[in-house]
C-alpha positions, 0 to 999 in steps of 0.5 A: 518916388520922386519930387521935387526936393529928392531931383534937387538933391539928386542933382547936388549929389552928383558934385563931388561928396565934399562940395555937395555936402557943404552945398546941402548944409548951407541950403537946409540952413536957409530953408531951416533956420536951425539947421544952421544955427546948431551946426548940422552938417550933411554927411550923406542924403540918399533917397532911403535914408539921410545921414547928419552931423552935430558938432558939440558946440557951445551953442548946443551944450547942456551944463554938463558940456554935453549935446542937449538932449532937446537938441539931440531930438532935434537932430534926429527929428531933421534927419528923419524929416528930410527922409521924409520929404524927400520920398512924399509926392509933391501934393502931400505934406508930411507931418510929424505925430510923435516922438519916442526917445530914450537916452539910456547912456551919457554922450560924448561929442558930436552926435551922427543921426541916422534915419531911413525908410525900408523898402516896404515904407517907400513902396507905401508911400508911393501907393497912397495919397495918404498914410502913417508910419515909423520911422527909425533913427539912429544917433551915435556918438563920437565915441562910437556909442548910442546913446540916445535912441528912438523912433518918429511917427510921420504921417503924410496927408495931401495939401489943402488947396 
C-alpha cells in the first residue's frame, strides 16, 4: 500500500543511505518536534519495517546516566508510528491504543529500535478502511543487548471530514 508519506520516502531512499538518512532525520525533527530534540537518528525506513537511533545524550538521561525509560518508549513508539504511517491509506489515521513494555535488563548507551508489519498485517491493512493491530518493536542496546521489550497497539479509522 502506498500513500503519500511511504512514495515521499521511497523517493529520499533512492539518494545515497547516508545522505538520505541525514535528509529523513532532520524532515521527521520538523514534523515531530522530538524527534529532534532527543536525537533520533534514521538508520533505515522500508515499507515493512523502520529502523531508528537514539544516542544516550544528556538530554535523555535518567540519573543513573542511562536512556530514560520514557524515552526509551518513546523511541520505539516512533518507529512503530512511522511503520504505521507509512502503510495506512492516505483517508485513515492511525492512532496508537496501548503501550506494553517491559525493561527486564539495564541499558547501556544508545538504543536501536526496531519495529515492522508482517506480511499478513500489510495485507490487512490494505483490505480494510479500518482495523487494529499489534505491532512489535525491537530495542537493542549498544552493547548488543535487549533490554527493554514490547508491543503497540495501532488501530487505523478513516478521517473525519
Amino acid at each position: 500500500m502506498e500513500n503519500r508519506a511511504s512514495r515521499l520516502i521511497h523517493a529520499i531512499n533512492k539518494l545515497p543511505e547516508s545522505f538520505s538518512n541525514a535528509i529523513l532525520s532532520i524532515g521527521f525533527g520538523f514534523v515531530a518536534k522530538i524527534f529532534g530534540t532527543t536525537g533520533i537518528r534514521v538508520r533505515s525506513i522500508k515499507q515493512d519495517q523502520v529502523e531508528l537511533y537514539l544516542p544516550n545524550r544528556k538530554k535523555v538521561r535518567n540519573h543513573f546516566g542511562t536512556v530514560a525509560a520514557g524515552v526509551a518508549i518513546l523511541h520505539a513508539e516512533t518507529a512503530s508510528g512511522i511503520v504505521m504511517g507509512m502503510n495506512v491509506p492516505d483517508n485513515c489515521l492511525p492512532v496508537l491504543k496501548s503501550v506494553q513494555f517491559n525493561f527486564p535488563k539495564r541499558m547501556h548507551g544508545g538504543l536501536t529500535a526496531t519495529s515492522w508489519l508482517t506480511d499478513k498485517q500489510l495485507e490487512q491493512i490494505k483490505n480494510s478502511d479500518k482495523g487494529e493491530m499489534i505491532v512489535q518493536t525491537r530495542i537493542i542496546d549498544d552493547s548488543g543487548r535487549e533490554p527493554v521489550n514490547g508491543s503497540f497497539t495501532w488501530a487505523w479509522i478513516p478521517k473525519s471530514r
